[in-house]
ChimeraX commands (.cxc) that place a marker at each C-alpha (Angstrom):
marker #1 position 0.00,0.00,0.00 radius 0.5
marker #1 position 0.90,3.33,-0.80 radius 0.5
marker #1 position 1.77,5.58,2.33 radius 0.5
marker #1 position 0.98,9.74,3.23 radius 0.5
marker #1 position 2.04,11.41,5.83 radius 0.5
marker #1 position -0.27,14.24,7.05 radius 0.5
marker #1 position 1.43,17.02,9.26 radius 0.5
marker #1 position -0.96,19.49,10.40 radius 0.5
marker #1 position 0.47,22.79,11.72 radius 0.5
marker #1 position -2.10,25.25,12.88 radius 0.5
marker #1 position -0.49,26.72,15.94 radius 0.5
marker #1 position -0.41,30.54,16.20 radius 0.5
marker #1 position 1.98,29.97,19.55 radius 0.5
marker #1 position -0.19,31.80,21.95 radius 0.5
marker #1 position 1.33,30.22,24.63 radius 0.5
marker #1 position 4.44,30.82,23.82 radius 0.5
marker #1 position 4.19,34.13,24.42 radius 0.5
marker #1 position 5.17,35.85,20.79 radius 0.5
marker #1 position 3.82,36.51,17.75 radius 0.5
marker #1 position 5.77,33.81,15.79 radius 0.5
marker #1 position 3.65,30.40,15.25 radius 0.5
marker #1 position 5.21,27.63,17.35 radius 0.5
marker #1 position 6.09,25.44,14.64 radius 0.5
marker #1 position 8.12,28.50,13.19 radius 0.5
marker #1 position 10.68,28.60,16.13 radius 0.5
marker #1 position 14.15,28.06,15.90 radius 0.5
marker #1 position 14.90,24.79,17.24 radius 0.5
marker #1 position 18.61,23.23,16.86 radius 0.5
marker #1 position 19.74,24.83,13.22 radius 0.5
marker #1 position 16.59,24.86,11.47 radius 0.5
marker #1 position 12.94,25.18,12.84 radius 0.5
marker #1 position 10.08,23.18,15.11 radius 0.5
marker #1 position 8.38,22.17,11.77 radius 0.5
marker #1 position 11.55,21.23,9.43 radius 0.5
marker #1 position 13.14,18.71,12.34 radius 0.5
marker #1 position 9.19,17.45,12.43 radius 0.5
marker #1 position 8.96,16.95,8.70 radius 0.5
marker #1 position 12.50,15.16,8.42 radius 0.5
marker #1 position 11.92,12.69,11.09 radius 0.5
marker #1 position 8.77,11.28,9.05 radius 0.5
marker #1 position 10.49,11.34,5.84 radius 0.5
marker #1 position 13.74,9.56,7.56 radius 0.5
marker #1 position 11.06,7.27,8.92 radius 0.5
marker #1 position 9.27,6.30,5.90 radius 0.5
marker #1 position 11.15,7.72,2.68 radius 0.5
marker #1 position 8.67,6.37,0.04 radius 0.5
marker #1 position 5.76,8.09,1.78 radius 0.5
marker #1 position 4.48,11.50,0.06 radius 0.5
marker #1 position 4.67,14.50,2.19 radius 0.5
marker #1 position 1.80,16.50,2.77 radius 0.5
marker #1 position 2.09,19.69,5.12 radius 0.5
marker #1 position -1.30,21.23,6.09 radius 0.5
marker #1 position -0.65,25.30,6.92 radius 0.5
marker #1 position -3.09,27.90,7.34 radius 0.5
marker #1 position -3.24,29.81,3.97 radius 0.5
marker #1 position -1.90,33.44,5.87 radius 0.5
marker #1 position 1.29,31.34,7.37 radius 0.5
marker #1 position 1.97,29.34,3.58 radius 0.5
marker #1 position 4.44,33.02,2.41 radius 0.5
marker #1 position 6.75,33.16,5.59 radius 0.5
marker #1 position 6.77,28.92,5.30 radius 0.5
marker #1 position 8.33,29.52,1.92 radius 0.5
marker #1 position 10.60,32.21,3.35 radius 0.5
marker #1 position 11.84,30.19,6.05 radius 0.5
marker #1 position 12.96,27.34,3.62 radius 0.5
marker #1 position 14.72,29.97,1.51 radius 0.5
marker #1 position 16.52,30.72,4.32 radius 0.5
marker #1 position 17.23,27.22,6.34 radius 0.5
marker #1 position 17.73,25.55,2.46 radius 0.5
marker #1 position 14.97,23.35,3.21 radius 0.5
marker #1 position 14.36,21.07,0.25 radius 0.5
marker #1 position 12.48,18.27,1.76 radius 0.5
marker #1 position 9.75,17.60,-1.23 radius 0.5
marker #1 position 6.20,17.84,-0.01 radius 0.5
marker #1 position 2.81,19.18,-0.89 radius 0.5
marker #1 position 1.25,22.02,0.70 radius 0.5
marker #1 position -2.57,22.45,1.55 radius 0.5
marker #1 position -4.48,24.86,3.43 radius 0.5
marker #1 position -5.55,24.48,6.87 radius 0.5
marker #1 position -9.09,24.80,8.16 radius 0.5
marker #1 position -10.94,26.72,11.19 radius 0.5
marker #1 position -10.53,23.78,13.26 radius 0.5
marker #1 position -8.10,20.64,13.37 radius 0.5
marker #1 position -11.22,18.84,12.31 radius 0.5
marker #1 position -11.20,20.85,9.10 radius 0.5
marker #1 position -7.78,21.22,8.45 radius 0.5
marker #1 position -7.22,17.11,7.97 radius 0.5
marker #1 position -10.62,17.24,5.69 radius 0.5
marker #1 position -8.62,19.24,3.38 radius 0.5
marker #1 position -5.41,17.36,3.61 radius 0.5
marker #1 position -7.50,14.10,3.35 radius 0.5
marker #1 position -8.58,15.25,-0.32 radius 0.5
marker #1 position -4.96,14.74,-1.40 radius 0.5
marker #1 position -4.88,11.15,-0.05 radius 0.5
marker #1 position -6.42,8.24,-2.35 radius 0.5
marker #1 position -7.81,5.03,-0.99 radius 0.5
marker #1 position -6.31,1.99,-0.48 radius 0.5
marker #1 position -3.50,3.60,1.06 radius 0.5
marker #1 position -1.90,3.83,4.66 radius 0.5
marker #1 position -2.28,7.61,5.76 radius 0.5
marker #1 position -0.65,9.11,8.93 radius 0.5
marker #1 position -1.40,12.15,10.76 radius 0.5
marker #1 position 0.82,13.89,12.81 radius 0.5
marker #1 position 1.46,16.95,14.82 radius 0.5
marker #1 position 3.88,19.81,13.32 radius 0.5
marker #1 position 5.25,20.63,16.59 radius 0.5
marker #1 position 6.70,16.66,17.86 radius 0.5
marker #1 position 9.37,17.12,16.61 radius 0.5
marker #1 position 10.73,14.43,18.68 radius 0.5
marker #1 position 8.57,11.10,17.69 radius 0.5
marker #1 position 10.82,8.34,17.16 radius 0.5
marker #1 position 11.94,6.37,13.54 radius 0.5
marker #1 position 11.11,2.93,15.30 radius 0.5
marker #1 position 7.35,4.28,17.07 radius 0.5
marker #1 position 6.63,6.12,12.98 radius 0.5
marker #1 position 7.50,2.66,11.60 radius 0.5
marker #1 position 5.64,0.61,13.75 radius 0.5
marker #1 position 2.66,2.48,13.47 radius 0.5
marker #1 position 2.61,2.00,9.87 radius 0.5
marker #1 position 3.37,-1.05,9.93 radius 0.5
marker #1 position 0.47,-2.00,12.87 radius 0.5
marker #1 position -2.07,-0.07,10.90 radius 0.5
marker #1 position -1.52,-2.60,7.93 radius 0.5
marker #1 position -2.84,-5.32,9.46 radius 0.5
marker #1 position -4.87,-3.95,12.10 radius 0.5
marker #1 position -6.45,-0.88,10.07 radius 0.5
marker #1 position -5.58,1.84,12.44 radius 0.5
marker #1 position -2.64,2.26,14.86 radius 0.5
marker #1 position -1.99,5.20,17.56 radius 0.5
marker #1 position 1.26,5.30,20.18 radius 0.5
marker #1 position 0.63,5.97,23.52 radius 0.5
marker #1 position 2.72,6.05,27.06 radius 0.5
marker #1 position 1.27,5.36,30.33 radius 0.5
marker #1 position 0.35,7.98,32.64 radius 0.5
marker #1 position 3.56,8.47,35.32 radius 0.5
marker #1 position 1.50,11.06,37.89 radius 0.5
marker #1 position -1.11,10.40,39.93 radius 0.5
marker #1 position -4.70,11.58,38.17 radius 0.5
marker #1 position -7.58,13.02,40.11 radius 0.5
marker #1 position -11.33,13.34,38.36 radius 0.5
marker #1 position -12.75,16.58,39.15 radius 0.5
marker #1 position -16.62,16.31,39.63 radius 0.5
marker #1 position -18.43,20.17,40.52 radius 0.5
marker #1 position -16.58,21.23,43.97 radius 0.5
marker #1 position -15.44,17.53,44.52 radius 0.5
marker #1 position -12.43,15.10,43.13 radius 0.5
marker #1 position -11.53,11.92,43.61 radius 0.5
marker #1 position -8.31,9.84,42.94 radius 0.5
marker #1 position -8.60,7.21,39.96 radius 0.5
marker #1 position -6.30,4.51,39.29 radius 0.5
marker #1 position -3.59,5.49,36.44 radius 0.5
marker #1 position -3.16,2.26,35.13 radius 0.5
marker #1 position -6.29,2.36,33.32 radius 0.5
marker #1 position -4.83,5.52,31.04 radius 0.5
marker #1 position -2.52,6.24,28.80 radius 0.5
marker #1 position -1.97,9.80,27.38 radius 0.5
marker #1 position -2.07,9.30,23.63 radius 0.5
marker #1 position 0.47,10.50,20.90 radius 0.5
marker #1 position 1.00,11.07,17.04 radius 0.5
marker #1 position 1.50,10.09,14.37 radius 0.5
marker #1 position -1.69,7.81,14.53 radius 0.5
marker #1 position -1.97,5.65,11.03 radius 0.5
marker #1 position -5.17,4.67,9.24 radius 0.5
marker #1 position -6.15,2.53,6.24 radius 0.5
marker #1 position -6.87,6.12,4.43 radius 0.5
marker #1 position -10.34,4.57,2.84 radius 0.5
marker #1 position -11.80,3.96,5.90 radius 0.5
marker #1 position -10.46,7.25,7.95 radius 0.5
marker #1 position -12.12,9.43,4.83 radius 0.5
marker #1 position -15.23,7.78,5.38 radius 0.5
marker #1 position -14.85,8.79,8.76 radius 0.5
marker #1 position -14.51,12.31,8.45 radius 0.5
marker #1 position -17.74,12.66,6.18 radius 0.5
marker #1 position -19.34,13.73,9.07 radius 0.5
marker #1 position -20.12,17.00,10.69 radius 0.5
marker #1 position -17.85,18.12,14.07 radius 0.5
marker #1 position -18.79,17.20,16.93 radius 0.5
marker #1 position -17.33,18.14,20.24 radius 0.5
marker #1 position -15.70,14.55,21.52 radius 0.5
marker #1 position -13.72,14.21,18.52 radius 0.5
marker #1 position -10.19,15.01,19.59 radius 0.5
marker #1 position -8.00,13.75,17.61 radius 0.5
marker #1 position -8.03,11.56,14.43 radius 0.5
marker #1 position -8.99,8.16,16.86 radius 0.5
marker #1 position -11.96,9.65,17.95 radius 0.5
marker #1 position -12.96,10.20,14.55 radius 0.5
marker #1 position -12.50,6.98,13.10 radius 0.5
marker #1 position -14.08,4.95,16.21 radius 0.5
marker #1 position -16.83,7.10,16.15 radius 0.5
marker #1 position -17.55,5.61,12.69 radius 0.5
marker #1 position -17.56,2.46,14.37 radius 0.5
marker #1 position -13.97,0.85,13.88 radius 0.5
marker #1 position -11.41,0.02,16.54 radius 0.5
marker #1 position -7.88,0.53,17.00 radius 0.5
marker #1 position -4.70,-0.86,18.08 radius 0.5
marker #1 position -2.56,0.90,20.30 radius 0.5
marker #1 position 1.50,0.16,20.29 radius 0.5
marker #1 position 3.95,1.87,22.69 radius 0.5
marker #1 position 5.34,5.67,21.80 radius 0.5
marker #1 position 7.93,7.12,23.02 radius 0.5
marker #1 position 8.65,9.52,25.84 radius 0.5
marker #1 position 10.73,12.08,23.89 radius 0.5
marker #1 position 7.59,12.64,21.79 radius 0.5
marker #1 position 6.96,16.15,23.19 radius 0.5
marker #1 position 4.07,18.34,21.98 radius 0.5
marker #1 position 5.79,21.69,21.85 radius 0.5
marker #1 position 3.68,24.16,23.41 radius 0.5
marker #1 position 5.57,26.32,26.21 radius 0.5
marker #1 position 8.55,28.06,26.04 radius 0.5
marker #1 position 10.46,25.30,28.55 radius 0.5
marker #1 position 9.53,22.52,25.77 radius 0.5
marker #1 position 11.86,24.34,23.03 radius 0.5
marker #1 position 14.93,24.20,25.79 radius 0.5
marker #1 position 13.99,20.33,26.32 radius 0.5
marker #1 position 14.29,20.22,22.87 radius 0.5
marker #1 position 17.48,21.16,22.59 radius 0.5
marker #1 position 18.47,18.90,24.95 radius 0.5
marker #1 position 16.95,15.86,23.71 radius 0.5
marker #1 position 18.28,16.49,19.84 radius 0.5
marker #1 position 22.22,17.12,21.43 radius 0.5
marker #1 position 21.98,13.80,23.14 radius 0.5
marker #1 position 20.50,11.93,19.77 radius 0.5
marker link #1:1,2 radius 0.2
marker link #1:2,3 radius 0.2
marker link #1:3,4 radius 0.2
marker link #1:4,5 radius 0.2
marker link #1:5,6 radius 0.2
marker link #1:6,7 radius 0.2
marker link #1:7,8 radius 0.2
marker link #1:8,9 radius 0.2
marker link #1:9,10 radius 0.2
marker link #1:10,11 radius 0.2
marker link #1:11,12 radius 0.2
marker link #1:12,13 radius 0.2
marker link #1:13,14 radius 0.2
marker link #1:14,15 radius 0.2
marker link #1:15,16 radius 0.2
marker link #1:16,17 radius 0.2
marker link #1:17,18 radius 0.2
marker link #1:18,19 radius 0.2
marker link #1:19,20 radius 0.2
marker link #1:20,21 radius 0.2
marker link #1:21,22 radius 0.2
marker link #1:22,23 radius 0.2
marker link #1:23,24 radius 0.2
marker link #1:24,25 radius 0.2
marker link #1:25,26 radius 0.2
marker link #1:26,27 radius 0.2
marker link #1:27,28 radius 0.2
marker link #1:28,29 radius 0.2
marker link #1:29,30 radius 0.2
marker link #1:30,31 radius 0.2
marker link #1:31,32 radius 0.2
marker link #1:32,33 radius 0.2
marker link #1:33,34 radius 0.2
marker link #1:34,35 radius 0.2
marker link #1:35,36 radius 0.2
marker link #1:36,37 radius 0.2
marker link #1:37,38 radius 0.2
marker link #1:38,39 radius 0.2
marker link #1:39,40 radius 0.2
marker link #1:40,41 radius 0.2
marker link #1:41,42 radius 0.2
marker link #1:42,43 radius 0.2
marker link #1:43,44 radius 0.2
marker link #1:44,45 radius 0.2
marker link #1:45,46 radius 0.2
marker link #1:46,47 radius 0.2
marker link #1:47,48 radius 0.2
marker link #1:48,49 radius 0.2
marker link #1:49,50 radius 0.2
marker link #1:50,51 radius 0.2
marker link #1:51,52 radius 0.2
marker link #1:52,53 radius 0.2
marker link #1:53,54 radius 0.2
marker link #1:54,55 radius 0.2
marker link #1:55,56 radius 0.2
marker link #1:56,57 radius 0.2
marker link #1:57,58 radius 0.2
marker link #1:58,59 radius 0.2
marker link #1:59,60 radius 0.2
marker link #1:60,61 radius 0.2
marker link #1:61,62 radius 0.2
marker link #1:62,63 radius 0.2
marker link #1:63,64 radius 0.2
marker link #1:64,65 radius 0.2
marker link #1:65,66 radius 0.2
marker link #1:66,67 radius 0.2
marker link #1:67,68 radius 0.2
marker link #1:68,69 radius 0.2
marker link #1:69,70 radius 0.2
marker link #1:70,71 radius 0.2
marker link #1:71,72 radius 0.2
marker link #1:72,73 radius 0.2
marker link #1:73,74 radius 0.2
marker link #1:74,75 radius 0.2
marker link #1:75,76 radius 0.2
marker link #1:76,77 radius 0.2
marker link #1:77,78 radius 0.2
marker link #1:78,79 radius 0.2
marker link #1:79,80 radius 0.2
marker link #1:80,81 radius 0.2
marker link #1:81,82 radius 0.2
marker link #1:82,83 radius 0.2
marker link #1:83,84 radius 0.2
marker link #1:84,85 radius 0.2
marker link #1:85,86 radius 0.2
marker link #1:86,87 radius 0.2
marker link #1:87,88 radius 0.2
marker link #1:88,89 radius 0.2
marker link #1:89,90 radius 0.2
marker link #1:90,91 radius 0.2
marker link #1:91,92 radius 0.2
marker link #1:92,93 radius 0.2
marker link #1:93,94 radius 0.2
marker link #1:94,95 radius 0.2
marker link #1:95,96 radius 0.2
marker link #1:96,97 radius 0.2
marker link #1:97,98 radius 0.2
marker link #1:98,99 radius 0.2
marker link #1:99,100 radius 0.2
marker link #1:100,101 radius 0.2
marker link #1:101,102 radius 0.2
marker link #1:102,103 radius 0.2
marker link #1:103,104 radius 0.2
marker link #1:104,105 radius 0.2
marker link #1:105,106 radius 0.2
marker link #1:106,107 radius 0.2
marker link #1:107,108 radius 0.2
marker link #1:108,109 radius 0.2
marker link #1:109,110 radius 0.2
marker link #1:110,111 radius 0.2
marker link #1:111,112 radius 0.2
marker link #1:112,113 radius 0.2
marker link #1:113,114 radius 0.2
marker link #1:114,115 radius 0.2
marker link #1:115,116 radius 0.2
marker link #1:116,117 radius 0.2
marker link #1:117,118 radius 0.2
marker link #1:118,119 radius 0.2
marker link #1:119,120 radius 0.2
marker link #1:120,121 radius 0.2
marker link #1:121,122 radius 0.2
marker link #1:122,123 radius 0.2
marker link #1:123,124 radius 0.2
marker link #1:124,125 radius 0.2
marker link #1:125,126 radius 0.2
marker link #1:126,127 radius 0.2
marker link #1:127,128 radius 0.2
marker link #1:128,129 radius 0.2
marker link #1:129,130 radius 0.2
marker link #1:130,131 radius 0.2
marker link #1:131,132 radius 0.2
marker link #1:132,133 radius 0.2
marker link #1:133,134 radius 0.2
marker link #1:134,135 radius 0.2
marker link #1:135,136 radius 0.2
marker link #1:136,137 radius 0.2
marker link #1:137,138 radius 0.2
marker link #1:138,139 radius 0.2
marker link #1:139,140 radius 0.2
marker link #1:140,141 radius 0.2
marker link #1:141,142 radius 0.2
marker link #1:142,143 radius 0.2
marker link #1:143,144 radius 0.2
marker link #1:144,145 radius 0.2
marker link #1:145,146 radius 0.2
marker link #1:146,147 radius 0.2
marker link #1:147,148 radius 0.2
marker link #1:148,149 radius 0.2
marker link #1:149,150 radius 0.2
marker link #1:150,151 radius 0.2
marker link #1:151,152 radius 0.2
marker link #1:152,153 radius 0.2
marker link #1:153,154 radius 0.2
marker link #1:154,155 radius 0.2
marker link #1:155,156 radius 0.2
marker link #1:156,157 radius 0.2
marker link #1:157,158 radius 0.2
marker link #1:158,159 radius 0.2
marker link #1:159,160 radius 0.2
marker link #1:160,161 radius 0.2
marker link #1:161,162 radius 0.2
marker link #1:162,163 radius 0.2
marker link #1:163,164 radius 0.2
marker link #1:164,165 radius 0.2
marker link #1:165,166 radius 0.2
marker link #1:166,167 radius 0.2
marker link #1:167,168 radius 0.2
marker link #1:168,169 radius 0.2
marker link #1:169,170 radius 0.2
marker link #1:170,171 radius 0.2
marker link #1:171,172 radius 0.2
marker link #1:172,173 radius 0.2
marker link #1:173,174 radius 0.2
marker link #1:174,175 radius 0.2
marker link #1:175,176 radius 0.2
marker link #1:176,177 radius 0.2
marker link #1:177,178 radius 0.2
marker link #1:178,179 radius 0.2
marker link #1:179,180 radius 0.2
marker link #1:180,181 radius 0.2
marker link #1:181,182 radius 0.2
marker link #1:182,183 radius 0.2
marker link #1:183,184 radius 0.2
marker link #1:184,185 radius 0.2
marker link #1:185,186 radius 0.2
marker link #1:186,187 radius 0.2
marker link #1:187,188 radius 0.2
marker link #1:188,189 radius 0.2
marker link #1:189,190 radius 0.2
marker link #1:190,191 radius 0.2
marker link #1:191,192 radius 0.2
marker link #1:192,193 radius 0.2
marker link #1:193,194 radius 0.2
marker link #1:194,195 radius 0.2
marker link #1:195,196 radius 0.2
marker link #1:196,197 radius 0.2
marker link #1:197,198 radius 0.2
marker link #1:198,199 radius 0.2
marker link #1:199,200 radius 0.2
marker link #1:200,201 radius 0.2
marker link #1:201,202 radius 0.2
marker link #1:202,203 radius 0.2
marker link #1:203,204 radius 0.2
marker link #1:204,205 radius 0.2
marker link #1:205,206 radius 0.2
marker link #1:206,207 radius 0.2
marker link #1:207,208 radius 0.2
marker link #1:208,209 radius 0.2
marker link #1:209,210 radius 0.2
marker link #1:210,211 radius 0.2
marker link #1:211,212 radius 0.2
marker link #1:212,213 radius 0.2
marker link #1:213,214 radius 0.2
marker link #1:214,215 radius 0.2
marker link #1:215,216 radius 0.2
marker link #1:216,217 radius 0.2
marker link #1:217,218 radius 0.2
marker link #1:218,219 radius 0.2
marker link #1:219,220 radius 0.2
marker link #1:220,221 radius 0.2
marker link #1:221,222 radius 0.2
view
């Protein structure tokens, strides 16, 4: 089967506290979205490339990879008003019959082996998403009250979560609705399972200004 890879990069890096779009930030030589875009394509060269981007952010993209020499080949699409909308649109690029994986632009940190073994789950299984268990203790909050639950029963889920792409676009021919929260929920909504394999720890989401220094860190050590 022919194999996509979906990043979706809608940030506008609120919480970073600056006007640049998180997955714009310098990070080790290049930027939060390049080092995310070369660790899929290490991961699975043969797979097309397809970079979702909100139309307004597509001219300084460009600029930056005039000025890093970023070459990476990949497609460009615009993103929507939601993350709902904005795989929709990258979806229409994707045929069926064909593994499709979605990521987020800003983990830049998801491991070869975890992007490989997703892929490679989703084959057989039809969808495949990594996930870590939860280390600190969890507490459900209930009005005024909250009570401890037991962990072991979570896990906190990751990207890049893999889909036979026929079935995942059948999935998204719905309207949004509030519980879906990432591409899982989608697809089990339309009443299909998945399988979930181990991710890795690394696999930041890069949302706060202390996650770029960890960064750092983690890519001098690798």
């Amino acid at each position: 089967m022919r194999k996509y890879i979906i990043v979706v990069a809608g940030g506008r890096g609120t919480r970073m506290g600056g006007d640049t779009p998180k997955q714009f930030l310098p990070l080790a030589g290049s930027t939060v979205l390049m080092h995310t875009l070369e660790r899929m394509a290490i991961a699975e060269p043969e797979a097309v490339l397809i970079l979702a981007l909100p139309h307004d952010q597509q001219e300084e993209w460009q600029r930056l990879c005039r000025v890093y020499n970023y070459t990476r080949p990949h497609a460009v699409t615009d993103g929507g008003d939601t993350r709902f909308r904005t795989v929709c649109n990258a979806l229409a690029l994707v045929p069926d019959n064909a593994l499709v994986a979605i990521h987020d632009g800003v983990r830049p940190l998801v491991s070869v082996d975890v992007v490989r073994r997703a892929f490679a789950t989703a084959a057989t299984a039809g969808a495949a998403i990594p996930v870590m268990p939860v280390v600190e203790s969890l507490r459900q909050v209930v009005g005024d009250a909250s009570h401890a639950v037991e962990r072991s029963a979570f896990r906190a889920v990751q990207t890049p979560q893999v889909f036979d792409s026929t079935l995942l676009k059948r999935a998204y021919d719905v309207p949004y609705r509030d519980e879906f929260t990432d591409d899982a929920s989608v697809y089990e909504a339309s009443g299909h399972s998945v399988c979930l394999i181990d991710g890795n720890r690394e696999n930041i989401k890069i949302t706060i200004p202390q996650d770029i220094a960890l960064a750092e860190i983690i890519l001098s050590q690798q």
